[in-house]
N, C-alpha and C positions, 0 to 999 in steps of 0.2 A: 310542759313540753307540748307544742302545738301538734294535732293530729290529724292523721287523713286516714282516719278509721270511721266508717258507720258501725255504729251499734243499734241494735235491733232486737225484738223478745225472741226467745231462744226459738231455735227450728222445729218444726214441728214432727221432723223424724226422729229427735230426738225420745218424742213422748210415746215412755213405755218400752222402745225397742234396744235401749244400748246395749244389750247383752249380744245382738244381732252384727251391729255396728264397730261396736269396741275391739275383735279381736284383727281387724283390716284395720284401724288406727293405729294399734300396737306394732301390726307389723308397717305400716309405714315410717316408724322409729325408724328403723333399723336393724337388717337381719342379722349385722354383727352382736350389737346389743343383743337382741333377745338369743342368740346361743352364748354369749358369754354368762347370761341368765340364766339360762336351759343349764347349765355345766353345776351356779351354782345354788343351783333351787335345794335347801335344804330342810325336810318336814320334821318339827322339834315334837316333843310328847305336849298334849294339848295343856299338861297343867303348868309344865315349863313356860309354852306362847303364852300363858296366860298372863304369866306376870311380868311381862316386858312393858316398859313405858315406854320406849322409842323405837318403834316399829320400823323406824328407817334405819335405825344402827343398831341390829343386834348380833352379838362377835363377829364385828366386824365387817359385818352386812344386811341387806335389809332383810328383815323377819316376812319370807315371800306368804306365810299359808296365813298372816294377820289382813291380807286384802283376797287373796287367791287361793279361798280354803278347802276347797274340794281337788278330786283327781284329774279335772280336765284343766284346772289352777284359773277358772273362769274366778272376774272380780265377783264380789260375793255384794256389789252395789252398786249405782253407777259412781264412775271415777268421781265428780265433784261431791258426789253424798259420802263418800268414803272420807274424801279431805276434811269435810266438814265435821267429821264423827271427833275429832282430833284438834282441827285446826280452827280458831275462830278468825271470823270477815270480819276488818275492821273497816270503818270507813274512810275509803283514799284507796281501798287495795282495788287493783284491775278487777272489773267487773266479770263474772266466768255466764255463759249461755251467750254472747255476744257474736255476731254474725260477721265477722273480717269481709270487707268490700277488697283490702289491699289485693291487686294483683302485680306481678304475681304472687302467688302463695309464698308468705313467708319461708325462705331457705330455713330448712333444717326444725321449723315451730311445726310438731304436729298438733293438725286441729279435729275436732269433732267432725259429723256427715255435715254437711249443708258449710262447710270452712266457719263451724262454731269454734269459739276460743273455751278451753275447760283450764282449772288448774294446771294440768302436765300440759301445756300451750309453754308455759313461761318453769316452771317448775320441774323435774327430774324425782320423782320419788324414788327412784333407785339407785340413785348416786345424791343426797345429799351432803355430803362432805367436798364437795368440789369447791362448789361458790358461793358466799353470803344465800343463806335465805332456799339453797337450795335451787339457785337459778339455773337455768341449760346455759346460760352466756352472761358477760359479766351487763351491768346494768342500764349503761348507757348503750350499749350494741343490741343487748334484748329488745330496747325498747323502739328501737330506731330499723328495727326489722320490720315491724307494724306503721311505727307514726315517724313520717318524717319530716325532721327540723325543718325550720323555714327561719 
């Protein structure tokens, strides 16, 4: 698919600070999102969390205190080092630290400070039962937010 994206080494607000950053990304999701969160954030006994393999479906929701384990439910890494604890980068997968030129800001893709693309750019870790792969939108539309056909 032809692209009208620059990619560039990640922002340098990035280094060091996401814990700063991250919780003003969050809420640019969406305030419906995070109280429908908020309602089901539920803390399991630690030796229970422990033995879950899929942090994204556990009874029927994600396992919140496997990324958000303290009392303020602050990520416990930054978001793409959390994906990575989990998930392996194959080669071909969208690049995450990349710096989106596309304006406007992709409708509805939230991005890092500096409009960096992270995994939850393209990704939902709180609803992966929606769409293949976990996407926020199905895959030709995901992609055509960012890079447009020609």
């Amino acid at each position: 698919m032809a692209g009208d994206v620059a990619g560039s080494a990640p922002s340098p607000a990035v280094a060091g600070g996401w814990q700063r950053w991250w919780p003003a990304v969050v809420m640019a999701v969406g305030a419906g999102v995070l109280a429908t969160q908020e309602r089901a954030f539920v803390r399991y006994p630690p030796d229970e969390a422990a033995k879950v393999s899929d942090p994204h479906l556990y009874k029927g929701r994600p396992l919140c205190q496997r990324c958000h384990p303290g009392a303020d439910r602050r990520l416990v890494r930054a978001p793409d080092a959390l994906c990575l604890e989990c998930h392996e980068a194959h080669e071909g997968d969208h690049p995450a630290g990349l710096i989106t030129q596309r304006r406007p800001t992709p409708l509805g893709l939230p991005l890092g400070p500096g409009r960096e693309v992270h995994c939850h750019t393209c990704h939902d870790p709180h609803d992966v039962r929606g769409l293949p792969g976990g996407l926020r939108l199905p895959y030709d539309e995901l992609c055509q937010r960012c890079h447009l056909v020609r």
